[in-house]
SEKOLBA-68948 format. One record per residue (C-alpha): residue number from 0; residue in three letters; chain; x negated, y negated, z. Coordinates in steps of 0.001 Angstrom, whole numbers. Example, Ala and Ser with C-alpha at 12.3 -4.5 7.8 and 13.67 -1.06 7.14 Angstrom:
2
@i 0, aa ALA, ch A, c1 -12300, c2 4500, c3 7800;
@i 1, aa SER, ch A, c1 -13670, c2 1060, c3 7140;
REM end
This chain:
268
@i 0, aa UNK, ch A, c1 861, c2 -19640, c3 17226;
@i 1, aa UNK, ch A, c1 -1838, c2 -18622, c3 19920;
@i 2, aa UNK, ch A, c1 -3879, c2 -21150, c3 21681;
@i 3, aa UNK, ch A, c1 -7350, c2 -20599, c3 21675;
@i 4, aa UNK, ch A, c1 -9671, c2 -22994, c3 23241;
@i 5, aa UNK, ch A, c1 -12918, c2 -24034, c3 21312;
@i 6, aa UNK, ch A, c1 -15171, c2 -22770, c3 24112;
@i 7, aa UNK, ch A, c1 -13559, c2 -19403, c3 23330;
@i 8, aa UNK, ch A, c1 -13792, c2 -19295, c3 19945;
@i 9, aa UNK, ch A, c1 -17557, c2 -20348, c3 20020;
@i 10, aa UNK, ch A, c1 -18067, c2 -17579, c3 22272;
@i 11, aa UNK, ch A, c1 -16358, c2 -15036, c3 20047;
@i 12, aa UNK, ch A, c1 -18392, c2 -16568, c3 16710;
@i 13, aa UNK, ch A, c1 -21569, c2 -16701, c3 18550;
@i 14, aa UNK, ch A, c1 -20907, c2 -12568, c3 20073;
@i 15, aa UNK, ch A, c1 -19830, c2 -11540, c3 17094;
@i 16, aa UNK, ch A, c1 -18728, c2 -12836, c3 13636;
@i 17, aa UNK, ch A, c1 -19351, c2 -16802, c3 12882;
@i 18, aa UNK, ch A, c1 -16897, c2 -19584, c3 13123;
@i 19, aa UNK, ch A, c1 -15199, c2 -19381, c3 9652;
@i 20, aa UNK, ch A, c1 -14039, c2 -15596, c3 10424;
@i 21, aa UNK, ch A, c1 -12885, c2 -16405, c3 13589;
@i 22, aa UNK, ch A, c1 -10569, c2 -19354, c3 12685;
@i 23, aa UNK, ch A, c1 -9410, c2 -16674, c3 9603;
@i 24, aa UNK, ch A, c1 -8553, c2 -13769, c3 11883;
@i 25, aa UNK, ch A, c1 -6429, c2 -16390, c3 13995;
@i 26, aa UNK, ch A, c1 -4890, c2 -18121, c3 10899;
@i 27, aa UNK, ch A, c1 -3824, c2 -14167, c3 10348;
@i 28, aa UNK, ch A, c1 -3126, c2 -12732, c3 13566;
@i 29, aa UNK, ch A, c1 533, c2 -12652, c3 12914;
@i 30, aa UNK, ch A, c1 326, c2 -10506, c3 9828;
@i 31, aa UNK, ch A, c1 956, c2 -7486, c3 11841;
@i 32, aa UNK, ch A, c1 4130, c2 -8572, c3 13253;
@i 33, aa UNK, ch A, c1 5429, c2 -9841, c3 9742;
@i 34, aa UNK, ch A, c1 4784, c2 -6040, c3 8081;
@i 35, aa UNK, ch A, c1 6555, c2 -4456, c3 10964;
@i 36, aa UNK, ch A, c1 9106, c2 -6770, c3 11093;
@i 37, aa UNK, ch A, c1 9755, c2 -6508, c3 7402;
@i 38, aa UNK, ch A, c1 10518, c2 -2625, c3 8149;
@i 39, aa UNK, ch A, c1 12726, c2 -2810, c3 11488;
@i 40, aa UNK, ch A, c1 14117, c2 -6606, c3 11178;
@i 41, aa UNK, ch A, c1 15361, c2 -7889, c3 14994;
@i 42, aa UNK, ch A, c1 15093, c2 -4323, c3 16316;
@i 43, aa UNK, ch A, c1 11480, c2 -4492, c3 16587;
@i 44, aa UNK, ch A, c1 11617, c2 -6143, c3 19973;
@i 45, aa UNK, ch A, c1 13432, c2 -2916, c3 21083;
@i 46, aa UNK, ch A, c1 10886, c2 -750, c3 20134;
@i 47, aa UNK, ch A, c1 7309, c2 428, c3 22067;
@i 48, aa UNK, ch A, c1 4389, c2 -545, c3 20524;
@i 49, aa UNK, ch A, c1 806, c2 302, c3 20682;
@i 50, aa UNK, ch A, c1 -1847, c2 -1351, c3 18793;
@i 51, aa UNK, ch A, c1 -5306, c2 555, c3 18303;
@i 52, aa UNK, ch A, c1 -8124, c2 -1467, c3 18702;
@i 53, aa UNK, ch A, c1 -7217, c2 -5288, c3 19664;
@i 54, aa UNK, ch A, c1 -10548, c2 -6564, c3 18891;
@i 55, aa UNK, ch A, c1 -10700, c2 -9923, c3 20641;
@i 56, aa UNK, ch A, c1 -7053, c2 -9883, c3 21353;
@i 57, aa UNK, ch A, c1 -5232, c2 -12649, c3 18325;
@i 58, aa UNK, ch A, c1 -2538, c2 -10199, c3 16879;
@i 59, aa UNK, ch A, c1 -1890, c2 -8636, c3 20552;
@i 60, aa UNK, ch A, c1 -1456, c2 -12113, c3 22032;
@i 61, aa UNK, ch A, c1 925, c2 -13598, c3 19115;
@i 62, aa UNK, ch A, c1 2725, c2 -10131, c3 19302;
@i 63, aa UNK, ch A, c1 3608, c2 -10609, c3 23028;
@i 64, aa UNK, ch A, c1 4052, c2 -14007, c3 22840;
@i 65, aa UNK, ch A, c1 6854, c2 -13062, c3 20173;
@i 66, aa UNK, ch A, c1 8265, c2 -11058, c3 22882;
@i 67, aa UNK, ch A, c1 7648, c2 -7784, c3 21754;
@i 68, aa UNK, ch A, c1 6910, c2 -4876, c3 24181;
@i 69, aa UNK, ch A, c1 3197, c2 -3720, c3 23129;
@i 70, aa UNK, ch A, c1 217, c2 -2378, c3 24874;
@i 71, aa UNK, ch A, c1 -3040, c2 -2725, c3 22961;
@i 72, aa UNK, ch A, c1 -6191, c2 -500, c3 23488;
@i 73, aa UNK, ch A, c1 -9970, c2 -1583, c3 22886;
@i 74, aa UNK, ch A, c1 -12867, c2 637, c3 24052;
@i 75, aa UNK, ch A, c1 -14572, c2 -10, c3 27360;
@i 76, aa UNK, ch A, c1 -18013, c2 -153, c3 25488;
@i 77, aa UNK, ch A, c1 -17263, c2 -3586, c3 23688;
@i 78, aa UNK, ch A, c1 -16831, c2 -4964, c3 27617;
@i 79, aa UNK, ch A, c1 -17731, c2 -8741, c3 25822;
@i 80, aa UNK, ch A, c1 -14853, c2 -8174, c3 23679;
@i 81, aa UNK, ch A, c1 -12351, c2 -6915, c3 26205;
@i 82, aa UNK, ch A, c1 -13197, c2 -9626, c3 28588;
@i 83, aa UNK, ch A, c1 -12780, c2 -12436, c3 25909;
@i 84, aa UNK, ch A, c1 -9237, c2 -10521, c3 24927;
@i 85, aa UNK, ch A, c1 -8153, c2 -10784, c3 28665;
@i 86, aa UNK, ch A, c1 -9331, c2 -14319, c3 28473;
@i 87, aa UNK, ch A, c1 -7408, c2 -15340, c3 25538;
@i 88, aa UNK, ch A, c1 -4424, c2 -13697, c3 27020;
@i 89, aa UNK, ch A, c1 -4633, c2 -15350, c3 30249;
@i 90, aa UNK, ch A, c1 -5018, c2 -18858, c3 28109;
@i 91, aa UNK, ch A, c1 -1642, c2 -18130, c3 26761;
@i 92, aa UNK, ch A, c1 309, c2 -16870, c3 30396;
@i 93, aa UNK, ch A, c1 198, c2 -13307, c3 29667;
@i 94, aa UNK, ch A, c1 1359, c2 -11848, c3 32522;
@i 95, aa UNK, ch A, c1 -733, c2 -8909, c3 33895;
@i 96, aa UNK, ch A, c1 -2824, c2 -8880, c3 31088;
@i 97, aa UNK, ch A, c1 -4779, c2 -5787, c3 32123;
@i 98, aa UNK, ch A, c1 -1377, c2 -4106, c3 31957;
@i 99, aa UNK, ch A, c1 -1112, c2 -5382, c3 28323;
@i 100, aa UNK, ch A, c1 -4288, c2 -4116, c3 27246;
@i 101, aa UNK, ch A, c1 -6237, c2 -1305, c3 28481;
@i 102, aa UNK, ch A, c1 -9763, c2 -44, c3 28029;
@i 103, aa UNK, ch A, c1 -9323, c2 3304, c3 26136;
@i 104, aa UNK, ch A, c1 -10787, c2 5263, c3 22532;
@i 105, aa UNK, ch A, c1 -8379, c2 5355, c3 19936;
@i 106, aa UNK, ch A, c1 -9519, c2 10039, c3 20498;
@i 107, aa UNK, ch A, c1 -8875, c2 9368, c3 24026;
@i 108, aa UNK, ch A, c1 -4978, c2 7486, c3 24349;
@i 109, aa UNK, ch A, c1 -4237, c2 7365, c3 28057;
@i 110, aa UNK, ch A, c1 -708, c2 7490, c3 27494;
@i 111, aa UNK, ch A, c1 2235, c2 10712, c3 27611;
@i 112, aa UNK, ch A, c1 3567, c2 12451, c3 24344;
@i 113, aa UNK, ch A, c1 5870, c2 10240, c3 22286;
@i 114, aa UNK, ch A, c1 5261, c2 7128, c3 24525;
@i 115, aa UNK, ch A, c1 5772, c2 4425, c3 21623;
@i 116, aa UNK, ch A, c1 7945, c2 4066, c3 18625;
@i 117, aa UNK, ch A, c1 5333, c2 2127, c3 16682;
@i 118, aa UNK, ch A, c1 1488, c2 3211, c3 16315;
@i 119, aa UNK, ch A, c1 -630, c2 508, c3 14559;
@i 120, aa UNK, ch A, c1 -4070, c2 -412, c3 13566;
@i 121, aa UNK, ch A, c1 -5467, c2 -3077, c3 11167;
@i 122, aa UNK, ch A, c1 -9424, c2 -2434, c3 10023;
@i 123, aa UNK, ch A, c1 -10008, c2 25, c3 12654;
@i 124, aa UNK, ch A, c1 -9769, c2 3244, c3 12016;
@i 125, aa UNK, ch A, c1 -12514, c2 3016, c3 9125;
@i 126, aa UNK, ch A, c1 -14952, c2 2782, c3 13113;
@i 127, aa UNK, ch A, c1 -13798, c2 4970, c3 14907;
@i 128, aa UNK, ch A, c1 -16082, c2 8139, c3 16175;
@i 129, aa UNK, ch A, c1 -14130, c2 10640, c3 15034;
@i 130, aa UNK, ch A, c1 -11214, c2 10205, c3 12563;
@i 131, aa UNK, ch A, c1 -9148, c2 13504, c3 12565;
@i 132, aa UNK, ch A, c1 -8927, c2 13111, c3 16502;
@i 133, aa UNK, ch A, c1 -8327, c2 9610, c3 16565;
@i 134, aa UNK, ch A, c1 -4879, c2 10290, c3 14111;
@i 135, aa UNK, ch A, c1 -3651, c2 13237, c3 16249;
@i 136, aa UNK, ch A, c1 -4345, c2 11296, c3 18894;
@i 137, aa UNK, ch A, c1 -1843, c2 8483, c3 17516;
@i 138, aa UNK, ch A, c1 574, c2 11021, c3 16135;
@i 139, aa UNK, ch A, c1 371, c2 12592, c3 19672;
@i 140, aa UNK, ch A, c1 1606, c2 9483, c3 21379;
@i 141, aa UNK, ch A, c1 4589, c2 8387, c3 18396;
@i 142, aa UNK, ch A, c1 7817, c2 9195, c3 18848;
@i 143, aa UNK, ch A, c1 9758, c2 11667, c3 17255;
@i 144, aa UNK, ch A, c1 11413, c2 9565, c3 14495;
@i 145, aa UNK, ch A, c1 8186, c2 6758, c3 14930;
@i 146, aa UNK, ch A, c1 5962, c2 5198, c3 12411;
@i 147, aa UNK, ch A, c1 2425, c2 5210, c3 12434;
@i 148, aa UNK, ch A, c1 1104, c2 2644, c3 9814;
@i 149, aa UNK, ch A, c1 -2620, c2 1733, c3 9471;
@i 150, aa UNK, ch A, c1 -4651, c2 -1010, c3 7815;
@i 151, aa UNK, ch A, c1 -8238, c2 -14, c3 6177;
@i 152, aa UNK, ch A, c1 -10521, c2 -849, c3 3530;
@i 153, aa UNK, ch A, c1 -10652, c2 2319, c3 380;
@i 154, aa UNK, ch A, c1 -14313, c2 3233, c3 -232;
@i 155, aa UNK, ch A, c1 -13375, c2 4134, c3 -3415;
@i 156, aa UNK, ch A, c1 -13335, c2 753, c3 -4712;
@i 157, aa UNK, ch A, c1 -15395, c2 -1824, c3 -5760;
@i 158, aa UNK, ch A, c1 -15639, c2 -4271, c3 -3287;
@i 159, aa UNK, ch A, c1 -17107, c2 -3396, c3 893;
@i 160, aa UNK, ch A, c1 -15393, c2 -6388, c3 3051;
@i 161, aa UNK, ch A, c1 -18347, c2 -5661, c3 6496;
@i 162, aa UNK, ch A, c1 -21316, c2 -6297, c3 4326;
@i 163, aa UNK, ch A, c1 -18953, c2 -8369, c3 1678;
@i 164, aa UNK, ch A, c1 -20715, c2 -7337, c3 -1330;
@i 165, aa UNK, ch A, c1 -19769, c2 -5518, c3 -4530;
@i 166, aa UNK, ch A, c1 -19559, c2 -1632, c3 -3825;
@i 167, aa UNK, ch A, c1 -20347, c2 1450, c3 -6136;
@i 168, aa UNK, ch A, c1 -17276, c2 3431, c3 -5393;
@i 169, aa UNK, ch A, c1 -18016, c2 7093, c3 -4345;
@i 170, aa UNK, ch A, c1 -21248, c2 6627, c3 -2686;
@i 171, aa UNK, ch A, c1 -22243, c2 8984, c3 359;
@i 172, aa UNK, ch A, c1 -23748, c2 7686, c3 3456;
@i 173, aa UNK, ch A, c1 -27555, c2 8691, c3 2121;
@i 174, aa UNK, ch A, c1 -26971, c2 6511, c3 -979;
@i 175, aa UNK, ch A, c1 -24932, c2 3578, c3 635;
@i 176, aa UNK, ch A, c1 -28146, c2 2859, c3 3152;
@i 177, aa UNK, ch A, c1 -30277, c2 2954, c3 -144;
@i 178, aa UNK, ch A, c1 -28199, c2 265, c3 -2045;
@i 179, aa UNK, ch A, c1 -27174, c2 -1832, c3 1498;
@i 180, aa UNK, ch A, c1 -30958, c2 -1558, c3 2103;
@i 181, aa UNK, ch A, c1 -31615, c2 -2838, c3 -1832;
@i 182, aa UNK, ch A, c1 -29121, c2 -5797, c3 -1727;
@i 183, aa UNK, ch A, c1 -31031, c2 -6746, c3 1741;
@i 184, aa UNK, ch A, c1 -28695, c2 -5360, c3 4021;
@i 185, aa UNK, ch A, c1 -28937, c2 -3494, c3 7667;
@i 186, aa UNK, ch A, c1 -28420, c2 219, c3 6672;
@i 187, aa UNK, ch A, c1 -27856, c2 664, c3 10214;
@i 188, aa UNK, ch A, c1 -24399, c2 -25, c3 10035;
@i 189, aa UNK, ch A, c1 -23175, c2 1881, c3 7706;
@i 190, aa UNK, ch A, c1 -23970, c2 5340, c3 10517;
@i 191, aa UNK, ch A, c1 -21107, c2 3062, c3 12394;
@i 192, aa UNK, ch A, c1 -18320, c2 3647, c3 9315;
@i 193, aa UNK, ch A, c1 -15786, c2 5840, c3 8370;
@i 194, aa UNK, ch A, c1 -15689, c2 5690, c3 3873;
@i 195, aa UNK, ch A, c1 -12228, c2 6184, c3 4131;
@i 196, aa UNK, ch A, c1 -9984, c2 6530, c3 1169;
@i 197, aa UNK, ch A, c1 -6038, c2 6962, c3 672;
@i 198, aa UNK, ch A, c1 -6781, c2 10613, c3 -453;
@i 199, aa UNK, ch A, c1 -7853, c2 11674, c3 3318;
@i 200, aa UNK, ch A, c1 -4344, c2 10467, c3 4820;
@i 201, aa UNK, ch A, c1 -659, c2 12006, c3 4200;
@i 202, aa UNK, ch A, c1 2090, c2 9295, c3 4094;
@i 203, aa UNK, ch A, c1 3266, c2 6869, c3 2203;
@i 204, aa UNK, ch A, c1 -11, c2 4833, c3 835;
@i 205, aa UNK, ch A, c1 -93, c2 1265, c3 -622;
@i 206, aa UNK, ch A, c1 -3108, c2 -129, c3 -2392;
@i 207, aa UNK, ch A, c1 -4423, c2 -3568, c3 -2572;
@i 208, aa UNK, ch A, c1 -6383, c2 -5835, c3 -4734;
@i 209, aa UNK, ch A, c1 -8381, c2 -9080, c3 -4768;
@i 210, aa UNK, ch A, c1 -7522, c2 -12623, c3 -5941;
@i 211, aa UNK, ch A, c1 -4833, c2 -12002, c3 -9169;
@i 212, aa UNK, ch A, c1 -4573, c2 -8059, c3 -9441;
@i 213, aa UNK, ch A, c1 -3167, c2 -8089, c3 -6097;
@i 214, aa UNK, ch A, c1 -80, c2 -9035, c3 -7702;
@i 215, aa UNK, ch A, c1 240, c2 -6330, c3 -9613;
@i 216, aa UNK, ch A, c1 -585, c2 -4060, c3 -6816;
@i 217, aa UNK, ch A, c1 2624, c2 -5953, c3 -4747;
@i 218, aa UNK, ch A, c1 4810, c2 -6148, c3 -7191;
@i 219, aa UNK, ch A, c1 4250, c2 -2330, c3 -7360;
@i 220, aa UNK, ch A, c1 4315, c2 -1487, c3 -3896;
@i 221, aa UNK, ch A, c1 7810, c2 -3740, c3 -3755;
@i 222, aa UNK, ch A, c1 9099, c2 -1447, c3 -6122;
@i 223, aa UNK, ch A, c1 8367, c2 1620, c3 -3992;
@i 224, aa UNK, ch A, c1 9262, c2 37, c3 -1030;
@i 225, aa UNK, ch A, c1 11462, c2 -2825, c3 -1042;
@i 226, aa UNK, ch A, c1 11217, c2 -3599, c3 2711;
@i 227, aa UNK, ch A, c1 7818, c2 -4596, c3 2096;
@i 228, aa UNK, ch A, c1 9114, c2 -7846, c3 236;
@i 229, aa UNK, ch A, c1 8649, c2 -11178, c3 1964;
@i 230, aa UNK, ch A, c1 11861, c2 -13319, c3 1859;
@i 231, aa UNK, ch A, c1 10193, c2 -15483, c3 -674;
@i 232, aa UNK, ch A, c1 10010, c2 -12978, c3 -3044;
@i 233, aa UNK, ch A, c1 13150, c2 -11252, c3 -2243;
@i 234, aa UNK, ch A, c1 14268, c2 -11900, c3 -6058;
@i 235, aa UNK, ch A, c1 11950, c2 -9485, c3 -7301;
@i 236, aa UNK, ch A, c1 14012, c2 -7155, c3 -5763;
@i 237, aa UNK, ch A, c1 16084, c2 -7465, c3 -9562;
@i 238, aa UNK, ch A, c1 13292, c2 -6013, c3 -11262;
@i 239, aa UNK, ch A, c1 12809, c2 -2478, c3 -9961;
@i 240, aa UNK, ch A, c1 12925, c2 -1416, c3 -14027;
@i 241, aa UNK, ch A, c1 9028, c2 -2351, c3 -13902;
@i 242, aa UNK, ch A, c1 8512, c2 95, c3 -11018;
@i 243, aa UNK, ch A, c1 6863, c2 2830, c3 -14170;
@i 244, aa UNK, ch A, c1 4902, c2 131, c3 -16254;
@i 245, aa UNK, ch A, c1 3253, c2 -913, c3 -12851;
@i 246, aa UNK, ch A, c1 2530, c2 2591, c3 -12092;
@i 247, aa UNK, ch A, c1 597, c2 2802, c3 -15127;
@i 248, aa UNK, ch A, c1 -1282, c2 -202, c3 -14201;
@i 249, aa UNK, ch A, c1 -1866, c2 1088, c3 -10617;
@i 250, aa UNK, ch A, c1 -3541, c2 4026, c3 -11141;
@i 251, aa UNK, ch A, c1 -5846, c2 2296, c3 -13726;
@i 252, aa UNK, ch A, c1 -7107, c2 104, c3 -11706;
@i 253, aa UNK, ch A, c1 -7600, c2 2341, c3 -9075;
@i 254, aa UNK, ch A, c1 -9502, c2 4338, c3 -11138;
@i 255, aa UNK, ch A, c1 -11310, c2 1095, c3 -11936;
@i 256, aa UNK, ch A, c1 -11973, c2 801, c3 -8291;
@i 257, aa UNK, ch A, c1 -9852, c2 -2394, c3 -7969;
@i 258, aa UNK, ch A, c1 -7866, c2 -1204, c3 -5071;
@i 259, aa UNK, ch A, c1 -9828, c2 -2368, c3 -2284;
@i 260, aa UNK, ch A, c1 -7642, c2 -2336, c3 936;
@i 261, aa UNK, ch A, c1 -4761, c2 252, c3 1694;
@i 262, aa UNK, ch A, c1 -2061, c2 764, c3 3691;
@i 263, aa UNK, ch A, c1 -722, c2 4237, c3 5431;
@i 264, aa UNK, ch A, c1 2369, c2 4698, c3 6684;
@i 265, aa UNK, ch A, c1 3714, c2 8077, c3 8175;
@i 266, aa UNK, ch A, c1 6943, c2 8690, c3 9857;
@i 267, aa UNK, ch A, c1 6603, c2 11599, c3 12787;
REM end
C-alpha cells in the first residue's frame, strides 16, 4: 500500500474533497491494477501504460510501486493537484517523479503514435473539455493490438456520484442546473461535465449497480467476460448457463436506470 502522510492528506481534503473521500480513494487506489491485471495476469509488468488523469497521484503511485512501467498525465491547470501528486510520489521514492507524471490534457497527449499498450482512465473522461478528441487522442497513442479501457459514471441512471444525489436519468444540461439548483446544489458544475452514457462509446461496455443489484450486474458481466472474475469468485465461472436470464435482468434495470457506473473497453 502507498504511504501517505497525514499532513498530505489534510492538504488534499482541505484543496479538494474532505477527509472521508480521501482515505476512500486510497483504500481503492489499487483497483486499477487489479482490473488490468485480471485481463493480462504477470504480463502486465511488460506492458506500457498510461493513465489519463492521476488526480492526486494514489493509483499512479501503488501502480509503480507494483513495478509496473506507467506514465500518468494530469493537466497543468490543477498545479495544487500536480504538486501534491509529485509530493506523494516523492514520499514513496519514486524516482524522477516528473518523468512519471507529466503535465498534459487528456486532447493534447505529448507522446508518439502507439507509445503504450494500455490506455486507462477511472472517473475522468466524464471532465474532460472535449470528449471525441480526448478518445482519438488515447486511441492515437495505443498500440496496435492495445486496450483502451475507461471508468465513468452513465447519466442515464438514477444515481449522480459529484453531487451524490438521486438523478432523473436523461436530463440535458438546461434541466440538470434547474433540479441541482432545486435540491440546493451549485449548478455551476454541472458546465464542468460530460453526461456520458455507454451508448456514446464502441467497445465492449459493462454496467454497474449500487449496494445488492451490483451483483447481478457482476455476475453478468462474468458471464461475458470471464477474466473479469476475482479469484474469489472464480467458481462462478460453472455457471455461464445464467449468462441469458441475467441478460434479461440487465437490460431491465438499465432501463430502470439502475446501472450507475460503466466500464469501456476497446481493443485497437
Amino acid at each position: 500500500m502507498i504511504f501517505a502522510p497525514q499532513h498530505l492528506i489534510h492538504k488534499i481534503a482541505e484543496a479538494e474533497v474532505g477527509i472521508e473521500a480521501v482515505n476512500k480513494s486510497i483504500s481503492g487506489c489499487d483497483y486499477p491494477v487489479t482490473f488490468l491485471e485480471r485481463y493480462f495476469g504477470d504480463k502486465l509488468k511488460t506492458l506500457k501504460i498510461l493513465e489519463i488523469g492521476s488526480g492526486n497521484g494514489f493509483s499512479l503511485c501503488y501502480a509503480l510501486l507494483q513495478g509496473l512501467d506507467i506514465i500518468g498525465i494530469e493537466p497543468g491547470v490543477f498545479e495544487g493537484r500536480y504538486s501534491r501528486a509529485i509530493e506523494l510520489l516523492r514520499l514513496n521514492d519514486i524516482d524522477n517523479p516528473k518523468e512519471r507524471l507529466i503535465k498534459a490534457s487528456a486532447e493534447n497527449l505529448p507522446f508518439k503514435r502507439e507509445s503504450f499498450d494500455i490506455v486507462f482512465s477511472v472517473a475522468v473522461l466524464e471532465h474532460v473539455k472535449n470528449l471525441n478528441t480526448a478518445m482519438s487522442e488515447s486511441m492515437r497513442v495505443l498500440k496496435h493490438g492495445g486496450m483502451l479501457w475507461a471508468n465513468l459514471p452513465n447519466y442515464n441512471s438514477v444515481w449522480e456520484g459529484h453531487y451524490k444525489i438521486f438523478w432523473i436519468p436523461y436530463m440535458n444540461k438546461d434541466t440538470a442546473k434547474e433540479y441541482v439548483k432545486f435540491r440546493g446544489r451549485d449548478p455551476a458544475f454541472i458546465d464542468t461535465l460530460n453526461f456520458t452514457t455507454p451508448k456514446m462509446f464502441k467497445g465492449q461496455k459493462f454496467l454497474y449497480g449500487r449496494g445488492f443489484l451490483n451483483y447481478i450486474f457482476s455476475a453478468y458481466n462474468f458471464c461475458v467476460e470471464p477474466r473479469l472474475i476475482p479469484d474469489k469468485y472464480k467458481w462462478f465461472s460453472k455457471f455461464k448457463f445464467l449468462k441469458y436470464p441475467l441478460f434479461v435482468c440487465v437490460k431491465i434495470l438499465e432501463a430502470l436506470g439502475q446501472g450507475v457506473i460503466f466500464d469501456v473497453v476497446i481493443r485497437k
